[in-house]
C-alpha positions in Angstrom: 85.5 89.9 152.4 83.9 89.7 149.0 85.7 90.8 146.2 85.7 94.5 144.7 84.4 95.4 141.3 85.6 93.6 138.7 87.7 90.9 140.2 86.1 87.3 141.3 86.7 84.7 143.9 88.7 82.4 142.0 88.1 79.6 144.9 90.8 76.6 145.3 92.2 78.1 141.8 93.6 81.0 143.2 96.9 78.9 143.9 97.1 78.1 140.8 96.0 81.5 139.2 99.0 83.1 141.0 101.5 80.1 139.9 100.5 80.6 136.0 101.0 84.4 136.1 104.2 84.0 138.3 105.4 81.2 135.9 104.8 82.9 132.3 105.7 86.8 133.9 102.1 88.5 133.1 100.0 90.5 135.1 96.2 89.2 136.1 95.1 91.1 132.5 97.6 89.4 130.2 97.1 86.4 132.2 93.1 86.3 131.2 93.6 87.7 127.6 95.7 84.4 127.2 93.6 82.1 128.2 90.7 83.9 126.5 92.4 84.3 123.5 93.1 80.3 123.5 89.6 79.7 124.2 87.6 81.5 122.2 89.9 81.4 119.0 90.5 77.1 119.6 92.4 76.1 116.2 93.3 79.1 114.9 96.7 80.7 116.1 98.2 84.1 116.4 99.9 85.9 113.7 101.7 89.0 113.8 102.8 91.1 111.0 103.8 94.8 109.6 104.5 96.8 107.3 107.9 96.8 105.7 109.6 99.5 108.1 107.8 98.1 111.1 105.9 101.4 111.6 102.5 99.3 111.4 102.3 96.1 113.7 99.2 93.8 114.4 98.1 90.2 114.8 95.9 88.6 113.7 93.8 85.2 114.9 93.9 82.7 111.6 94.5 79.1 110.5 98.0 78.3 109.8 96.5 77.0 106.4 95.2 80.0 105.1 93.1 80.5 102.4 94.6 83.2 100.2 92.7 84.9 97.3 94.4 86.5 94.3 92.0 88.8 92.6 92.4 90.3 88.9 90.5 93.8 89.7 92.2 96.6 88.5 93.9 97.6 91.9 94.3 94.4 93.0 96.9 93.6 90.1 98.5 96.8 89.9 99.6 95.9 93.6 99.8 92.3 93.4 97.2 92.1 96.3 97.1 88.6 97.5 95.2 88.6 101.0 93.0 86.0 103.2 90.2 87.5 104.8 89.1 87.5 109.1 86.3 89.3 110.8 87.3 92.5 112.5 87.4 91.1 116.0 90.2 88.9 115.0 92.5 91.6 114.3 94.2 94.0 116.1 96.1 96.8 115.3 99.0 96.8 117.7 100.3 100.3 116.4 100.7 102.8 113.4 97.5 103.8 113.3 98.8 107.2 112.6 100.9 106.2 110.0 98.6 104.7 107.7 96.6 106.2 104.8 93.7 105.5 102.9 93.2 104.9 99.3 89.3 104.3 97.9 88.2 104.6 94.3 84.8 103.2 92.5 82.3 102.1 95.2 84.5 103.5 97.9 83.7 100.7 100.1 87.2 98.9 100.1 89.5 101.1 102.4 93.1 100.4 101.2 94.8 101.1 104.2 98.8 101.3 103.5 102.2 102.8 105.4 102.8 105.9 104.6 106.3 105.6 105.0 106.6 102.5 103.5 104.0 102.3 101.0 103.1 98.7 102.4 99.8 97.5 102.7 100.0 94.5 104.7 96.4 94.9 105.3 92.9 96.5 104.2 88.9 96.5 104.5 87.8 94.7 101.4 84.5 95.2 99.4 83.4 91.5 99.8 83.4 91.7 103.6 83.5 95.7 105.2 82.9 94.0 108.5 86.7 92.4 108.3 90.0 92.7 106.9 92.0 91.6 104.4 95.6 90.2 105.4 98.6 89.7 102.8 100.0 86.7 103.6 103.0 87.8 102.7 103.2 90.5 105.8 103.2 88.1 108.4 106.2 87.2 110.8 107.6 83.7 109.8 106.7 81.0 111.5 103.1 80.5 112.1 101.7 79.8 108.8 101.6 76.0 107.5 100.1 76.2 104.5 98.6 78.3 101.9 95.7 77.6 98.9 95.7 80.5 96.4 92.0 80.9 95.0 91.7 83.4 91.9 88.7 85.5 92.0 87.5 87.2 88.9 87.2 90.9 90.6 87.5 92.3 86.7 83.8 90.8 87.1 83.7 92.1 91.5 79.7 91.8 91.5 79.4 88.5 89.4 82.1 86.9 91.4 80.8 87.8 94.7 77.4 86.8 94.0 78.5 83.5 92.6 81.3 82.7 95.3 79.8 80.3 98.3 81.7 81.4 101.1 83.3 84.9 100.6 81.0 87.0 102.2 80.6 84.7 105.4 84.6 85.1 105.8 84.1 88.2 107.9 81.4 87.0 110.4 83.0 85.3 113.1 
């Protein structure tokens, strides 16, 4: 009998379909977002991370040498905003999305998303790249980062910098 919608004749694999999810405890979904996940994001690894009373979670698909800018905008210092930047299909909220809040100003572009029972913002939508986020490094878990470069970026300067700065607007594409 041919398979229903949605599933697939996995052939002489099945055996060892059933083994994997048996083996690592995951149903067939979890199973496939796994190997997935490892394929399609080869050399970068997960990352989770919050907020500092854990009411916002997510993860995040990076390189465990991550490339960290520290801007001088006006914002930026007032919080101490150090962040690396992914596109959007590389993050995923994992929940809180009804405990954050949104601060814009200027442009209004930037969405500074933050806890609102916290205050945290472990991440945001930046004005270089509004099709990605901007992670703080310093809201991940421990344990999967390696390394980190610090760049400054002039933002006192945001349109000069940008303009001039090879790579930051290519950061969100994936």
């Amino acid at each position: 009998e041919p398979p229903g919608p949605g599933a697939f004749d996995l052939g002489a694999q099945s055996g060892r379909w059933v083994a994997f999810q048996e083996r690592h405890r995951l149903s067939c979904e979890e199973a496939a977002r796994l190997l997935l996940d490892a394929y399609e994001y080869r050399g970068l690894v997960k990352h989770t991370g919050g907020c500092h009373c854990g009411a916002i979670r997510f993860e995040v698909w990076a390189s465990a040498d991550l490339h960290v800018f520290n801007c001088n905008c006006s914002i930026c210092t007032k919080k101490q905003n150090r962040h690396f930047i992914v596109p959007a299909s590389r993050f995923k909220l994992l929940k809180g999305a009804d405990n954050l809040t949104t601060y814009t100003f200027n442009t209004h572009c930037a969405q500074h998303t933050f806890c609102k029972t916290c205050g945290v913002q472990s991440f945001y939508t930046p004005r270089s790249n509004p099709d990605g986020y901007g992670i703080a490094p310093h809201c991940l878990d421990d344990g999967t980062v390696q390394s980190i470069v610090t760049e400054d970026i002039n933002g006192k300067e945001w349109e000069k910098a940008v303009k001039e700065h090879k790579t930051i607007r290519d950061m969100s594409k994936p």
